[in-house]
N, C-alpha and C positions, 0 to 999 in steps of 0.2 A: 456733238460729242462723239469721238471716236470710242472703237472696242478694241481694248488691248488683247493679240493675242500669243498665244507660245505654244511651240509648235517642237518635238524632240523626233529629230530625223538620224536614226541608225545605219541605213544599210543602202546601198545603190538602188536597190530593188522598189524600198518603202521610197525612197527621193523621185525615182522614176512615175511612179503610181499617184502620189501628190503638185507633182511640178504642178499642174496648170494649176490648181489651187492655191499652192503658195502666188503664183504671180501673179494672180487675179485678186489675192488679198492686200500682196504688196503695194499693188496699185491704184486700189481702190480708197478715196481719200475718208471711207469710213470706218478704216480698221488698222491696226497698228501691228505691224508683223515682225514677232522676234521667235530666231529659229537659234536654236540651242544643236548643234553639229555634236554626234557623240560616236561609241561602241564602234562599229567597224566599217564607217563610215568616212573613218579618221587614220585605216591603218592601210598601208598600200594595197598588200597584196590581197584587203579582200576589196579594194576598188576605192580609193580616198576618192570623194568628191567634193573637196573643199573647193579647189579652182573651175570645177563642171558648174558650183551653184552660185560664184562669183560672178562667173561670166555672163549668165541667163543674167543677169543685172539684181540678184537677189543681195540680200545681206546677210553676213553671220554673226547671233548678236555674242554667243560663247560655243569654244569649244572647249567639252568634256572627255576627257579619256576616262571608259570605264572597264574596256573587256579586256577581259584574264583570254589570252590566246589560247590555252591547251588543250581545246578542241575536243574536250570529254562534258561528261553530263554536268560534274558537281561546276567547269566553270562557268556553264549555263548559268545555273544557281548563283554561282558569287559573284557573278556578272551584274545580275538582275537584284543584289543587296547592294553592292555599289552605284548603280543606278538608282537607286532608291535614299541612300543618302545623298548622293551628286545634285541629283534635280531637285531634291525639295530645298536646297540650299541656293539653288537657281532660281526655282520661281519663288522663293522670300524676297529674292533682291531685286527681280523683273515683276513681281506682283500684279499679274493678268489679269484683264477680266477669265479669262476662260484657259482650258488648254483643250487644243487641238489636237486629238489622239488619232494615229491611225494603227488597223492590222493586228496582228495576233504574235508580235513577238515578245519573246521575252522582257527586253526592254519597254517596249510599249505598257507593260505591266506594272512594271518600276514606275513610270511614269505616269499612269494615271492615279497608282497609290498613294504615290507623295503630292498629286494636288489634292487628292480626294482628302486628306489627312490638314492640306493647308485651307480647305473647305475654297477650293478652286474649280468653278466648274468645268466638267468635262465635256467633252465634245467628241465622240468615237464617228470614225469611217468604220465601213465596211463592216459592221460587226451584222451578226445573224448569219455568217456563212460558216458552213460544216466541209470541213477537207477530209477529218476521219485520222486526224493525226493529234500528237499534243498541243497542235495550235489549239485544236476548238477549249481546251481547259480553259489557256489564256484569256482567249476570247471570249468563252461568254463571263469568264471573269472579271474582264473590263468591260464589260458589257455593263454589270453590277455594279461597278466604279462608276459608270458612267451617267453623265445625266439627259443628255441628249444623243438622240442615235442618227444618223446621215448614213442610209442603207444604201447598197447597191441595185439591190431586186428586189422582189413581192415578196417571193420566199423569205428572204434574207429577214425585210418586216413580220412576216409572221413569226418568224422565229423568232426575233427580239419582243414582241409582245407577249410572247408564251413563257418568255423569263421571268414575266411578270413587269414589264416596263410599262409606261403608260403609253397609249397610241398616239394622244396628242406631242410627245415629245419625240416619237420616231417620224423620221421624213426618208422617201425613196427619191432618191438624186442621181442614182446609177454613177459608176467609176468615173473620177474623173481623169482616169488613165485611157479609159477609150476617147474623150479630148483630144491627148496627143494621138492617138493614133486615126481619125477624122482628118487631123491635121494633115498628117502624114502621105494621109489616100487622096487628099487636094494636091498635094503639093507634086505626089508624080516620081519623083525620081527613082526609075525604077533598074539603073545600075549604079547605085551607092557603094562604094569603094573606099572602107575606114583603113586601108592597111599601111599605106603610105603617113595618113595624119596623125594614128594612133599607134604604129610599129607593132607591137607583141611578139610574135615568135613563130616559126614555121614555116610550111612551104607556103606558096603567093595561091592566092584561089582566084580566080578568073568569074567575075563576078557576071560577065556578061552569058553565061552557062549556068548550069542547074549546080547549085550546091543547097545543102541543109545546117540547119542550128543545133547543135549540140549542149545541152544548158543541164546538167546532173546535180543535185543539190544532196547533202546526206541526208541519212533520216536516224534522227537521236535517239526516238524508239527503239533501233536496230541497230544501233551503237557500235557492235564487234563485227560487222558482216558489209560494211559499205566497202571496204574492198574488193569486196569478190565478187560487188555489184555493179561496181563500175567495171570488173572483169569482163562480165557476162556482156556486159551494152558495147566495149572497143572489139570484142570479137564478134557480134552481130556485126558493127559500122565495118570492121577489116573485110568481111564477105562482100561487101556492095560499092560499088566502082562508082562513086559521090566525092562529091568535094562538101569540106565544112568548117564554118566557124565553129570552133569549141569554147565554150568559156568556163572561166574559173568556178569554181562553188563559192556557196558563203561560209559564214562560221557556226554553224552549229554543229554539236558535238557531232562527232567525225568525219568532219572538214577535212583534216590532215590523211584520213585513209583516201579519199577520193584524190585530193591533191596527191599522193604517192603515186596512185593509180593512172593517172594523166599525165605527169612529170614522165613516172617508167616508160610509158605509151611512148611519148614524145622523143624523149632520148632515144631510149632502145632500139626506137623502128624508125622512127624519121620516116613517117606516114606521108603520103601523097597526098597534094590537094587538099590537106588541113592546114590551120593557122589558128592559132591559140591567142587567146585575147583574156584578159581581167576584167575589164569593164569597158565600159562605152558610154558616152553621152547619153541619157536615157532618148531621145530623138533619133539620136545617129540608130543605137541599140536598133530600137522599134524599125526604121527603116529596114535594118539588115534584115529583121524579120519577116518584113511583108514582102520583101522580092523572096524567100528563098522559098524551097518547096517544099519543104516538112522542118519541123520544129519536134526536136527528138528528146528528153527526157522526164524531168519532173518538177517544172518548173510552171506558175500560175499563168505565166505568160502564154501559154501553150493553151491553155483554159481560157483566158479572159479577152488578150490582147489578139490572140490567136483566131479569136471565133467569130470577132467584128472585121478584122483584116478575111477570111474564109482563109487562112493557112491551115494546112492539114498540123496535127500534132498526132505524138507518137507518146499518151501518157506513161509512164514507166513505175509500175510498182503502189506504193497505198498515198504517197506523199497528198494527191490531189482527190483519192476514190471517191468520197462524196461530196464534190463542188461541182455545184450546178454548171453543166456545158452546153456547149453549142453540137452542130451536128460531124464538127470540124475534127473530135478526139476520135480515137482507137485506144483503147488502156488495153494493154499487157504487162505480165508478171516478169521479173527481173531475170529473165531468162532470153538469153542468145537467139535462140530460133522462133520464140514468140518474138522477140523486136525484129529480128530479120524479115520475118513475113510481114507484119503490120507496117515496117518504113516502105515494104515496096507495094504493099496493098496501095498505099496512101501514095504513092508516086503513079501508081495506074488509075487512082481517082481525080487526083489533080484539086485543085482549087474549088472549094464550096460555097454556096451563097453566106452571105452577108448576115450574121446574129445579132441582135441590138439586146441581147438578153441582158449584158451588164449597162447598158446606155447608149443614147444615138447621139455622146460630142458634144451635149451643154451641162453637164454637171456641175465643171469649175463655177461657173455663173448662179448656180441656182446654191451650188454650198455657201459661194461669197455672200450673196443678198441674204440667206438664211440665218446666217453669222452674224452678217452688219445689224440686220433691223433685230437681232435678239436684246433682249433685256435678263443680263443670265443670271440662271438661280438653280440655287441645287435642287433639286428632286427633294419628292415630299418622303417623309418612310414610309415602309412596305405598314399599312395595317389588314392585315387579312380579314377576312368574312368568319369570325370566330363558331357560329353556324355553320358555315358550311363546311368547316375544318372539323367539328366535331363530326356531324356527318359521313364525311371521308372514312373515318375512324372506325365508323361501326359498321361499314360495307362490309 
């Protein structure tokens, strides 16, 4: 008997992070995998990867259109109430054993509500990590939605048991985004040239020379001010004689400030030895990242994928402050001459050893087999130690 399961993939980022998973479940003849494509996953310009997940031989069993584009707080919100009707109207008619949750967005939220509500068991990645931003809300939110936890690190599990989860439902499986990137460091190719097959925009980078990754994402928190943030970071990069990929943002509110900021950049200067891209195959992505020589803004990759490749990163600002890293970061505040000095500190350190903190490359395997041999059921309710709540009380 197979296990049905359903899986709600949003954003290039959360596709890249799950690949080896989905295709290890797609493949495997003891589970039944349907992925529900939605949010801005589905809209160009923050990177459609309807034909990226075709290709990998995947299947798409529905696509949802749920996000409101206008790039402010409230359509976060009505982003994640449309999500919320969409999918549970999906999984009545896909009726899963399970759903497969990953990550801390907003959508992901939408998504474990409406099975939690269809009393569909849950299944969260990566929950118990603390970034220090409004993910961790979502997070340990779904965390609570959740009935089963599939960690990345120790930390990650302690922290999901101190929510009050049961330890026998949390497993540490480590990322199965460092999979691909194992992959990746087997495979070698260490002048990978996406410019030709993927076009984007800008001058040509010469890959067989030192260039860095550009990756700025907004921070919702700080809503009115991603402008002037990405100001501060293209006048740091304008001081230093680098070549670089830059990529697009995603969509959280103040997307549209950053994309102004980068478009101006682009037109206006018509910058040397940059080349602007949206997205990338998450394999190709990851490749560009492992040959380059620093990974510059604030993005998780910088942190996770960054620290088992030894890429230097250049963290920018609070988006990532409290996620456990390797010894690979430098964080500085959204300030010009802080980022100026730390990309070239990190250009005179060069390449670092090798972190296995989020996993050492068999996760995809160990979440499949964890999946397949489950028998799923929801979690019991919380009944507290009425004693020792009283207790508490009179401290």
């Amino acid at each position: 008997m197979t296990t049905s399961v359903a899986t709600v993939i949003t954003t290039r980022s959360q596709y890249a992070r799950v690949k080896t998973v989905l295709e290890h479940l797609h493949n495997d003849g003891r589970t039944d995998l349907s992925i529900i494509l939605s949010g801005g996953s589905l809209v160009h310009r923050f990177g459609d990867i309807s034909d990226i997940i075709e290709d990998s031989g995947l299947e798409i069993d529905r696509k949802i259109h749920t996000l409101l584009e206008a790039g402010d707080p409230i359509a976060q919100a009505k982003t994640t109430g449309i999500g919320l009707i969409e999918y549970a109207t999906a999984f009545e008619e896909i009726d899963p054993d399970l759903l497969l949750a990953s990550g801390d967005r907003y959508e992901t939220m939408a998504s474990t509500l409406a099975a939690s509500y269809l009393n569909i068991p849950v299944v969260h990645l990566e929950g118990g990590e603390i970034t220090g931003s409004i993910d961790d809300k979502v997070r340990h939110a779904t965390t609570k939605l959740s009935d089963y936890h599939l960690v990345s690190t120790e930390r990650s599990k302690e922290i999901v048991c101190s929510l009050g989860e049961s330890n026998s439902r949390v497993y540490r499986t480590g990322c199965p985004s460092i999979d691909l990137a194992e992959q990746i460091v087997k495979d070698g190719n260490d002048q990978y040239d996406p410019q030709q097959e993927y076009g984007g925009v800008g001058d040509t980078v010469d890959v067989t020379k030192e260039y860095i990754i550009v990756q700025y994402h907004p921070l919702p928190t700080e809503y009115e001010s991603n402008y002037e943030k990405v100001q501060q970071l293209i006048s740091a990069f304008d001081r230093l004689n680098v070549q670089a990929f830059w990529f697009w943002p995603n969509m959280d509110a103040g997307t549209d400030q950053v994309s102004k900021a980068i478009r101006e950049y682009r037109e206006d200067t018509d910058p040397d030895g940059v080349h602007f891209f949206i997205s990338l195959n998450p394999y190709d992505y990851l490749t560009l990242v492992k040959n380059s020589a620093c990974l510059v803004g604030n993005s998780s990759v910088g942190i996770r994928e960054c620290s088992y490749f030894g890429v230097p990163a250049v963290n920018i600002g609070p988006r990532q402050q409290s996620r456990e890293r390797g010894p690979n970061v430098q964080d500085v505040e959204c300030d010009a001459d802080e980022i100026e000095t730390a990309i070239r500190e990190q250009f005179d350190n060069g390449s670092y050893s090798r972190s296995t903190i989020y996993g050492d490359g068999n996760a995809a395997k160990t979440i499949t087999d964890l999946i397949a041999e489950l028998e799923p059921e929801l979690k019991s309710p919380m009944t507290p130690n009425l004693l020792d709540y009283k207790s508490q009380l009179l401290q």
